[in-house]
C-alpha positions as CSV (number, residue, x, y, z in Angstrom):
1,X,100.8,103.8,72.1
2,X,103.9,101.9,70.7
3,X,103.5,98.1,70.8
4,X,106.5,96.3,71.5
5,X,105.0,93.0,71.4
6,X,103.0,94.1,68.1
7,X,99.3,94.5,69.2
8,X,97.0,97.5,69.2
9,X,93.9,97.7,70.9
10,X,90.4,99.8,69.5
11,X,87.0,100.2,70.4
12,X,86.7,96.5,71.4
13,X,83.2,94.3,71.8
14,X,84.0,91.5,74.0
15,X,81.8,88.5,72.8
16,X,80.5,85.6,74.7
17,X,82.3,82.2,73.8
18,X,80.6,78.9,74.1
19,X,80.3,77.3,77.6
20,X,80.9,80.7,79.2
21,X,78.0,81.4,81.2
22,X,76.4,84.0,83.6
23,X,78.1,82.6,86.4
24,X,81.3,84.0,85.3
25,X,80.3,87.8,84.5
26,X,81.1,89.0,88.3
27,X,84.6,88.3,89.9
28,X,84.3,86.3,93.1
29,X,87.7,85.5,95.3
30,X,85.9,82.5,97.1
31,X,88.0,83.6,100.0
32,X,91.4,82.8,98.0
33,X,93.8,85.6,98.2
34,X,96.8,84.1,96.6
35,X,98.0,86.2,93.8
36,X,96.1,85.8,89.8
37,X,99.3,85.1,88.0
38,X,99.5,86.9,84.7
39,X,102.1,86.0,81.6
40,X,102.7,88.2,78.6
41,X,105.2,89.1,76.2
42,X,105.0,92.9,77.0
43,X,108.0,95.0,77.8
44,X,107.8,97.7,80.4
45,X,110.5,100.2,79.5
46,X,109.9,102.4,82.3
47,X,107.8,102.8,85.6
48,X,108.1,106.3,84.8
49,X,105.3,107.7,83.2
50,X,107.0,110.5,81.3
51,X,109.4,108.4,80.0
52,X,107.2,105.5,78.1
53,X,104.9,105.5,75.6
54,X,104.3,101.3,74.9
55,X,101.8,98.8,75.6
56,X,103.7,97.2,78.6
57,X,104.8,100.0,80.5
58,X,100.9,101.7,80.2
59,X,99.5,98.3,81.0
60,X,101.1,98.9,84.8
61,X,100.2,102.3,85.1
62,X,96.9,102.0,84.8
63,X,96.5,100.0,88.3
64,X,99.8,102.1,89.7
65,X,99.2,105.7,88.6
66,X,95.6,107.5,88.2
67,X,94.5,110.0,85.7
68,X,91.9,113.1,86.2
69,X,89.7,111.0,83.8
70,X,89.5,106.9,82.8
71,X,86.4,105.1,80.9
72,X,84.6,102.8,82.0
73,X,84.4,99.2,80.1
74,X,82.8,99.6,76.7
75,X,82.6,103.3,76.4
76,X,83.9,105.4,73.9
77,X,83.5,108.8,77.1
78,X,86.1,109.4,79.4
79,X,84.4,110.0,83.2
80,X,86.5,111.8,86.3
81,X,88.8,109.3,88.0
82,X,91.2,111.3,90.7
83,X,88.8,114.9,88.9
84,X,85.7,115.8,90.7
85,X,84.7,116.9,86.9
86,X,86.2,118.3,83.8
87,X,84.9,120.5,81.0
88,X,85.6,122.7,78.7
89,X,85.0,126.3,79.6
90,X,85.0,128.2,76.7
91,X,83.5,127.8,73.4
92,X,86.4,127.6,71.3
93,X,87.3,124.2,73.1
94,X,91.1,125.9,73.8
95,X,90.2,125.9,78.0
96,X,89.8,122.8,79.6
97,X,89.2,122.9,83.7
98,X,89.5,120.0,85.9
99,X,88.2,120.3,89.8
100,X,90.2,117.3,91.8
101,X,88.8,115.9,94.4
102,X,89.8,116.1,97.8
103,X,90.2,112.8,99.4
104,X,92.8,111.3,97.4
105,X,96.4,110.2,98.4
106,X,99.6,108.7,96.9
107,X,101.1,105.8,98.2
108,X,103.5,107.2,100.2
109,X,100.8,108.9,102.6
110,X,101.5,112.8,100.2
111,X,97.7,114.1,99.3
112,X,97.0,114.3,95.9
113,X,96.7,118.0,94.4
114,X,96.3,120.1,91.5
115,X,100.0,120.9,92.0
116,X,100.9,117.8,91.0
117,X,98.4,117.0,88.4
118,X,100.0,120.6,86.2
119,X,103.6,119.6,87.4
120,X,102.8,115.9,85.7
121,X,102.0,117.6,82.4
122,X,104.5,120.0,82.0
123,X,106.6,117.4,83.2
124,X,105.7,115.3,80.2
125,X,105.8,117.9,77.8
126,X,109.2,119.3,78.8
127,X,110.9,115.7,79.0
128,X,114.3,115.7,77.1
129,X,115.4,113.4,74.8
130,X,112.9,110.6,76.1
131,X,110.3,107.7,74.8
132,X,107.5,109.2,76.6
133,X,103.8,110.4,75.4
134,X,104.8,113.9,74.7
135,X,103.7,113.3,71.2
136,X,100.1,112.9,72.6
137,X,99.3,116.2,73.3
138,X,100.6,118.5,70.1
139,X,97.9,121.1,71.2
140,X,98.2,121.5,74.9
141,X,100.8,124.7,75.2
142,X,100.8,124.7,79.6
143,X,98.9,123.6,82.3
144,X,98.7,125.6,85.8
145,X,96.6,125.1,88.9
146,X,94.9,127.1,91.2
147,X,93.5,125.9,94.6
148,X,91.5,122.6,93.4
149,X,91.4,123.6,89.9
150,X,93.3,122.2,86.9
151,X,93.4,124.7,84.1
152,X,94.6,123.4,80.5
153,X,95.3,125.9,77.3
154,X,95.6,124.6,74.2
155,X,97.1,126.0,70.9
156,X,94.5,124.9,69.0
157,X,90.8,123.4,69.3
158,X,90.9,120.1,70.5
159,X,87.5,118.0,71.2
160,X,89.6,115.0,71.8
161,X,91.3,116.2,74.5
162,X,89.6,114.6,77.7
163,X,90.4,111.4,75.8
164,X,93.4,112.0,75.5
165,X,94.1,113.1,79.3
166,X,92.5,109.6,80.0
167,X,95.8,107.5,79.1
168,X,98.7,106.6,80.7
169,X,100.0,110.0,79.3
170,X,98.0,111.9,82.2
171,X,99.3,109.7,84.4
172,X,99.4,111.9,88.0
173,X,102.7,111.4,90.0
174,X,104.3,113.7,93.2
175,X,105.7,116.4,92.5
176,X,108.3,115.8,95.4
177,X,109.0,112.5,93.9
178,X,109.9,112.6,90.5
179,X,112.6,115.3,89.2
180,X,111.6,117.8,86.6
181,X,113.3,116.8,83.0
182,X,114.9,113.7,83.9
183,X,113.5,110.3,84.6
184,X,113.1,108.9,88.2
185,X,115.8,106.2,88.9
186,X,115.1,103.1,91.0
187,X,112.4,100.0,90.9
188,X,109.8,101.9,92.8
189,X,106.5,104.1,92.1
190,X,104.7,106.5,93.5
191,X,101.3,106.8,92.1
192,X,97.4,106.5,93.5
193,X,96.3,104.4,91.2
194,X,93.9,100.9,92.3
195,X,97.0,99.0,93.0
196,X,100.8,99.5,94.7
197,X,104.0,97.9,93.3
198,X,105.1,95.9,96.0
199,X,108.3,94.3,94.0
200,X,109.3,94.6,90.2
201,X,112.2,92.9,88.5
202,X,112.7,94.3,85.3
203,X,111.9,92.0,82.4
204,X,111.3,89.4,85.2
205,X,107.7,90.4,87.2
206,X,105.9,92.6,89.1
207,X,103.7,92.2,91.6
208,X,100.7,94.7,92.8
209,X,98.7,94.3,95.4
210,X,95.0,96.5,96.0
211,X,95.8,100.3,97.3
212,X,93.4,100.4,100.5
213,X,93.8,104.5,100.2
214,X,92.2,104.7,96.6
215,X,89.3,106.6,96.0
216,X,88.2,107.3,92.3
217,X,86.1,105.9,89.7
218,X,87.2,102.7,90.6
219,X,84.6,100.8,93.1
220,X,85.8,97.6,93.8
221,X,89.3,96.3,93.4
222,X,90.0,92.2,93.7
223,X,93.0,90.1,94.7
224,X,96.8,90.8,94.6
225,X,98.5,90.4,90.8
226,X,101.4,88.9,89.6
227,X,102.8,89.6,86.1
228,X,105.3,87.7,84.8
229,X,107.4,89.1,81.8
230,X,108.3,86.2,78.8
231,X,110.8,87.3,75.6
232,X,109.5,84.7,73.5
233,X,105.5,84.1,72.5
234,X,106.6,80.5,72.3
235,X,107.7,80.9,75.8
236,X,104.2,82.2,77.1
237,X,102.5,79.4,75.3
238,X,104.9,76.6,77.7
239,X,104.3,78.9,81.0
240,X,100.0,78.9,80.0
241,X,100.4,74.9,79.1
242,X,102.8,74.3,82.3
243,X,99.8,76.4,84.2
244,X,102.3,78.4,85.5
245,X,100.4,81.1,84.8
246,X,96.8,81.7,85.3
247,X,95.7,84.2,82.7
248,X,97.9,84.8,79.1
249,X,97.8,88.0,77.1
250,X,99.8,89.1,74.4
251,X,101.3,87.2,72.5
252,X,100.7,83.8,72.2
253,X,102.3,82.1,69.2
254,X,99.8,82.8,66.2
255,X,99.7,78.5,65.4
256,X,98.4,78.6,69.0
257,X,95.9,81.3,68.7
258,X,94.6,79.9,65.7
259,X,93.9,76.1,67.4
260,X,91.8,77.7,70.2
261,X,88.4,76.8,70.5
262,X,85.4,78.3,72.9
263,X,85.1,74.7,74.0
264,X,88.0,73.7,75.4
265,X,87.0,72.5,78.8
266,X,90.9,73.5,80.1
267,X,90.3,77.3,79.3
268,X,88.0,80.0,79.1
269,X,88.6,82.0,76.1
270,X,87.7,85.9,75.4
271,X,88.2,87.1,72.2
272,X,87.9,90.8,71.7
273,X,87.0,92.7,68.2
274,X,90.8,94.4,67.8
275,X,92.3,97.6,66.4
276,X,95.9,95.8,67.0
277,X,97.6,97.5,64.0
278,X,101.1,96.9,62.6
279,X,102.6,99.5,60.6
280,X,105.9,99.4,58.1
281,X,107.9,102.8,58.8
282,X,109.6,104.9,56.4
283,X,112.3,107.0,57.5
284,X,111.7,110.0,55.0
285,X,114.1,112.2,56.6
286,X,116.9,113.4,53.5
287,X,119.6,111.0,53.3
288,X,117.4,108.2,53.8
289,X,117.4,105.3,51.2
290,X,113.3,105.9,51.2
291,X,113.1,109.5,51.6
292,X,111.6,110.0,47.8
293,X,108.3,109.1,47.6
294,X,108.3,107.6,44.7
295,X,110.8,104.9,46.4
296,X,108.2,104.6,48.7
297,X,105.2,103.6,46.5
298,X,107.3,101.0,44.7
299,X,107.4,99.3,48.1
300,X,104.0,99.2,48.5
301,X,103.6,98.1,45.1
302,X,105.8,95.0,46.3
303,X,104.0,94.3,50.1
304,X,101.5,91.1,50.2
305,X,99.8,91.7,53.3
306,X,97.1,88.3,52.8
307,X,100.6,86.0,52.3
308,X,101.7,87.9,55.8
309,X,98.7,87.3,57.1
310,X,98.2,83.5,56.1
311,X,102.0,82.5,56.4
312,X,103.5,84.1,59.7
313,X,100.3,84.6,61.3
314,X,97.7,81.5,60.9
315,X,94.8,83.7,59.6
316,X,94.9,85.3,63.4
317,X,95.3,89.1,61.5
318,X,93.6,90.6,59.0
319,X,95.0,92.4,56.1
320,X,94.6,96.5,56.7
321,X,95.0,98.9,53.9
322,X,93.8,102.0,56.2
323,X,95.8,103.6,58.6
324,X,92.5,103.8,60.3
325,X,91.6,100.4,61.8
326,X,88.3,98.3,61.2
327,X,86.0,99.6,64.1
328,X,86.9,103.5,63.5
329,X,84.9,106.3,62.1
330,X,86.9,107.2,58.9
331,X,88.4,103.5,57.8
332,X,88.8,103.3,54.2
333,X,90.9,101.3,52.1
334,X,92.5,104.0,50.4
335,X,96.2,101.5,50.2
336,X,94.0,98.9,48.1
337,X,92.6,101.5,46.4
338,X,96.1,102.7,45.3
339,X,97.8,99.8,44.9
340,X,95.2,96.6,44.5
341,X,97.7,94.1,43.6
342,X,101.2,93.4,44.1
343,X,102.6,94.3,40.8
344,X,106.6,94.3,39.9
345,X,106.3,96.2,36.7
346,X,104.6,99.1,38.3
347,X,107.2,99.2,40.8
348,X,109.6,99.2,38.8
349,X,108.8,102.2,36.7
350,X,108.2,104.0,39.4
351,X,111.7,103.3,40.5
352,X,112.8,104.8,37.0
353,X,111.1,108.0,37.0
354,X,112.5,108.2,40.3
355,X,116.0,108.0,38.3
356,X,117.3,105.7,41.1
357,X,119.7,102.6,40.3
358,X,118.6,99.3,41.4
359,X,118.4,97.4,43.6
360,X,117.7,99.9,46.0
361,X,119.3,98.8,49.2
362,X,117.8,100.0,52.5
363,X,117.8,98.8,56.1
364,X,114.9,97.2,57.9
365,X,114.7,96.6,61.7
366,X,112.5,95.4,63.9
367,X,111.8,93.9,67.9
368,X,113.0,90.5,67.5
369,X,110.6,87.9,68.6
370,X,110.1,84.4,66.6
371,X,107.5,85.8,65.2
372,X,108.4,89.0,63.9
373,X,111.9,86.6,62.5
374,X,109.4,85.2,60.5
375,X,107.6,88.6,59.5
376,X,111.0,90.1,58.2
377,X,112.0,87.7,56.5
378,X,109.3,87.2,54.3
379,X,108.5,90.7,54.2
380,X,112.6,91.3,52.7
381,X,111.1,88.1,50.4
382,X,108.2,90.3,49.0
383,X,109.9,93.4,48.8
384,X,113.2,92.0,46.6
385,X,111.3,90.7,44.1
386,X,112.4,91.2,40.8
387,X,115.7,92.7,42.1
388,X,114.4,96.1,42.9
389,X,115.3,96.2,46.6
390,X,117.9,94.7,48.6
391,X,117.1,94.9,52.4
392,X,118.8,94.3,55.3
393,X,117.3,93.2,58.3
394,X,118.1,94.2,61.7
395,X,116.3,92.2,64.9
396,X,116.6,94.0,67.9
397,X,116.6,92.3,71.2
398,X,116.2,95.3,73.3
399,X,113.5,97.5,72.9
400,X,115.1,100.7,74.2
401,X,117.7,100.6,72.0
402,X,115.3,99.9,69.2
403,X,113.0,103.1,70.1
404,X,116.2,105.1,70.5
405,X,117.5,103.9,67.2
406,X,114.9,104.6,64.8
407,X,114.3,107.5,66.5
408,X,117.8,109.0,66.2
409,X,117.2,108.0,61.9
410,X,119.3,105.1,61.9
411,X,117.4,102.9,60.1
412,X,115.8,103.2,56.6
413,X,112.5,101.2,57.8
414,X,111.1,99.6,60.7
415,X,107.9,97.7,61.6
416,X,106.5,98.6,65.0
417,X,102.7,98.0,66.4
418,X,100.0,100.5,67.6
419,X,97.6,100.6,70.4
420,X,94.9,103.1,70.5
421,X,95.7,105.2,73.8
422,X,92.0,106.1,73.6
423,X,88.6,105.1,71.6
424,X,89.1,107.4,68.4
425,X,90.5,108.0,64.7
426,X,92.7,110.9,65.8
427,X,94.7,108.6,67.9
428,X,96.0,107.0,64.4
429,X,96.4,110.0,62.9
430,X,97.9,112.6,64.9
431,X,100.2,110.8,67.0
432,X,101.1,108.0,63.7
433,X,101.4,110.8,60.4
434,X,101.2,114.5,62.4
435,X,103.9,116.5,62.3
436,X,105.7,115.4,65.5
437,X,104.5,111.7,65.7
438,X,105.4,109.5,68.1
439,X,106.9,107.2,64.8
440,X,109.7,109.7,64.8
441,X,110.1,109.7,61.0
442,X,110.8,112.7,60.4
443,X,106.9,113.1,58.0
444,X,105.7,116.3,58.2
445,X,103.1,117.4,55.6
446,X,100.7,120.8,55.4
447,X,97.5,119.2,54.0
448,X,97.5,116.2,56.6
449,X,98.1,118.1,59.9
450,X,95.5,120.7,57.9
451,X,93.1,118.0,57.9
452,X,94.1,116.7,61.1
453,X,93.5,119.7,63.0
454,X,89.6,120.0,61.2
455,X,88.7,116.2,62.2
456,X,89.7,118.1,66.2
457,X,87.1,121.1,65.4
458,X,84.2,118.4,66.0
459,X,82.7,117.0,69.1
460,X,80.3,115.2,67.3
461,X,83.0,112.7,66.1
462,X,81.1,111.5,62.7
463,X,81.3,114.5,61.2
464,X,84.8,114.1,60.9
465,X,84.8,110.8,58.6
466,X,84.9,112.5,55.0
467,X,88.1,114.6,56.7
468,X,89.8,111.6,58.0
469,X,89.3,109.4,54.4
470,X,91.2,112.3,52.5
471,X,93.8,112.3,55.4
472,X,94.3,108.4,54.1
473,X,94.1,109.1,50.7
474,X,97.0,111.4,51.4
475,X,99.0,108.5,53.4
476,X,98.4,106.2,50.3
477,X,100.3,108.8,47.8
478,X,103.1,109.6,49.8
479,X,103.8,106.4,52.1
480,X,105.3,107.6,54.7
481,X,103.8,104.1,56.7
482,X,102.4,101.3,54.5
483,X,99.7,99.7,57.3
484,X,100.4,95.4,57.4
485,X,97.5,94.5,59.6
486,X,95.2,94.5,62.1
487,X,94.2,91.6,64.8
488,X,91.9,90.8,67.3
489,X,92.6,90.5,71.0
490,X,92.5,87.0,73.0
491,X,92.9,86.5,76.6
492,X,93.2,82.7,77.9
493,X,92.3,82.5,81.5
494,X,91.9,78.9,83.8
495,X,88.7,77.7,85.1
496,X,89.3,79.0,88.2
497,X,89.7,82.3,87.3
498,X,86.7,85.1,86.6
499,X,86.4,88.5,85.3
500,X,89.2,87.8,82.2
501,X,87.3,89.0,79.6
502,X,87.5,92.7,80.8
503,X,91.3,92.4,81.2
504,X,91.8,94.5,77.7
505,X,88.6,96.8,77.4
506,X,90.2,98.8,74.5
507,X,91.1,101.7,75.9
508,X,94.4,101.2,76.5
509,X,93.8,99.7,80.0
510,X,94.5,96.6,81.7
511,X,91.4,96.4,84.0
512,X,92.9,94.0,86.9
513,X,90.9,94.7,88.8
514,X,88.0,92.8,87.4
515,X,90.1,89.4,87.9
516,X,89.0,87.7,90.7
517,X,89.5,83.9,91.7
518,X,86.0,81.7,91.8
């Protein structure tokens, strides 16, 4: 999923830190039942499901909304949530079957059917001129239900595709609540997820308190949560040193994040092996300043991802030259391989078989935060050098209108974040380079969505790595994205507080209901 606040999450091993010992591996409330206080950067664009495909708005839905499947902490295999069971049930993977179960209920006292589940699908996939996750499931044609059962066709054969129905994109909603092919209005939801909204203020907070009705995979849910919503990473840093807030995630400033220390006796620290990607976007589509490829290439020629890394981000990232993150079954480093050095003379003739005049003036936006101020900038510094670009940067303040901008073509490039919606490579393929993608680029090419569909023929997922390496060698030659970096994940939690280092699992999940007060 898009990340506004520029993380992505992967296949994530939480380690132990110093001084954290057994004592804190099971939440206990102690009796307290005042509210765990939560601050992050993260925007929520919508409550509605089919209408938001970020980090923020999926880190609410998974306590407010349920999905036929969810995983469990650590595990790459999605297992039934608001399902009974699901399987394929044919052997061309192109039928996938779903039996609910038959105690569940959404908030507002309406039972829980396979009615709704098909209506919240081809809800999704029929949304109009939206942000939401449609671009998730490219090979589900229709969905329909029959009694208990839940019977997906797909256009192709898919063997990620109870992954994929995992996410906040199979979120389940009712079917006399939400309108077919618009988005539902109002500060409200109606979901049978773990937790209820009891208030939202948009941009402000949210507060959730445990669903006494929920029945799912789900066995124990803790004390009520409050989220509060900060603009600024620098702001999050004053809230977690004011201890107005009792657990930080995403973002802290990355001077801050690079200071921490396992043994700071004011803070219990979890940091999480991350597949928190950031990706610079060409728009390709004709008319474009960067629709020739060649234009493209110079640019990566130009891009010093180690100077990004060191200089706006205090060694907290690492520089990625895969599409495919660190952690993934087909990583490679197929941009190194194609362009190992930063090298102004090879740019520069590749500008002049591209018979274009220099500088080449494009656009560059972005979702303005102090740190991504810093990012463009010296990114615009790296890529005018030697006078073959001139870029313009545009900082958004509102994330909406940045989606809605880049995906209308108005802007030659932008950078935007990824976080794996579930624990595999086709997640940064499909939805990032496919025909279709959720980057809204206007890329389409043969060979890659060739490729990508053969990586979906396999359910034993290794035998896809050779397939997804040429899918990056691909990426590398005709740049449609040049990959920046990936990070790791930290949560900061008080003394006080237990169960923070499940928060982000890597599966797209915040898993609240592991906090607990001690």
């Amino acid at each position: 999923m898009r990340s506004i606040r520029m993380r992505i999450l992967a296949i994530c091993v939480v380690l132990a830190c110093a001084g954290i010992g057994a004592w804190q591996l099971l939440p206990d409330d102690g009796g307290k039942k005042a509210p765990i206080i939560i601050g992050t950067t993260d925007v929520v664009s919508s409550l509605d499901p089919a209408e938001a495909y970020d980090a923020g708005s999926w880190a609410l839905y998974s306590s407010l909304y349920q999905s036929l499947m969810t995983f469990d902490i650590g595990s790459a295999q999605p297992v039934p949530d608001a399902a009974q069971n699901c399987e394929f049930t044919d052997d061309a993977l192109r039928t996938f079957t779903c039996t609910m179960r038959d105690d569940l209920t959404f908030s507002n006292g309406h039972p829980v059917t396979a009615v709704d589940v098909a209506f919240s699908f081809n809800r999704v996939l029929h949304m109009k001129d939206g942000n939401g996750p449609a671009p998730l499931f490219p090979t589900l044609k229709n969905v329909d239900a029959s009694g208990d059962k839940v019977t997906f066709h797909l256009k192709t054969r898919d063997a990620t595709f109870a992954s994929k129905i995992a996410t906040g994109g199979g979120a389940i909603v009712d079917h006399s609540e939400y309108p077919e092919g618009k988005e539902r209005a109002g500060d409200s939801v109606v979901g049978s997820g773990p937790y209820v909204l009891k208030s939202y203020k948009d941009g402000v907070s949210a507060l959730l308190e445990p669903n006494p009705e929920y029945r799912g995979a789900i066995k124990k849910t803790g004390v009520p949560i409050e989220i509060h919503y900060f603009k600024q990473p620098d702001q999050l840093d004053a809230a977690w040193k004011s201890k107005k807030v009792d657990v930080a995630h995403r973002d802290m400033p990355p001077a801050v994040l690079a200071r921490l220390s396992p043994s700071d006796p004011n803070a219990h620290i979890t940091e999480a092996t991350g597949s928190e990607i950031r990706n610079l976007v060409f728009n390709v589509r004709k008319g474009s300043a960067m629709s020739d490829t060649k234009v493209r290439r110079a640019a990566a020629a130009l891009v010093d991802r180690a100077q990004l890394a060191e200089k706006v981000y205090s060694g907290t990232v690492e520089p990625l030259y895969s599409l495919i993150p660190q952690g993934f079954t087909g990583h490679s480093t197929a941009f190194f391989d194609a362009y190992p050095k930063t090298d102004v003379s090879e740019a520069g003739q590749l500008l002049q078989s591209a018979g274009v005049r220099t500088p080449v003036s494009f656009s560059l936006a972005y979702s303005r935060t102090s740190v991504t101020d810093a990012e463009a900038a010296l990114l615009r510094q790296q890529l005018e050098k030697g006078g073959l670009f001139k870029v313009k940067l545009i900082g958004m303040t509102d994330w909406e209108k940045f989606q809605d901008g880049y995906k209308a073509g108005k802007f030659d490039a932008y950078t935007v974040g990824w976080i794996a919606d579930y624990p595999d490579a086709d997640n940064y393929t499909q939805t990032l380079v496919g025909t279709g993608n959720s980057l809204y680029n206007g890329y389409s090419s043969k060979p890659i969505d060739k490729l990508i569909s053969q990586t979906q023929q396999y359910t034993d997922r290794a035998r896809t790595a050779d397939d997804f390496k040429a899918m990056q060698d691909d990426v590398a030659r005709d740049v449609p994205v040049i990959p920046l970096w990936q990070r790791k994940d930290y949560v900061l939690s008080s003394n006080d507080i237990s169960g923070a280092q499940y928060l982000s699992d890597g599966t797209g999940v915040w898993r609240i209901w592991d906090l607990g007060w001690l």
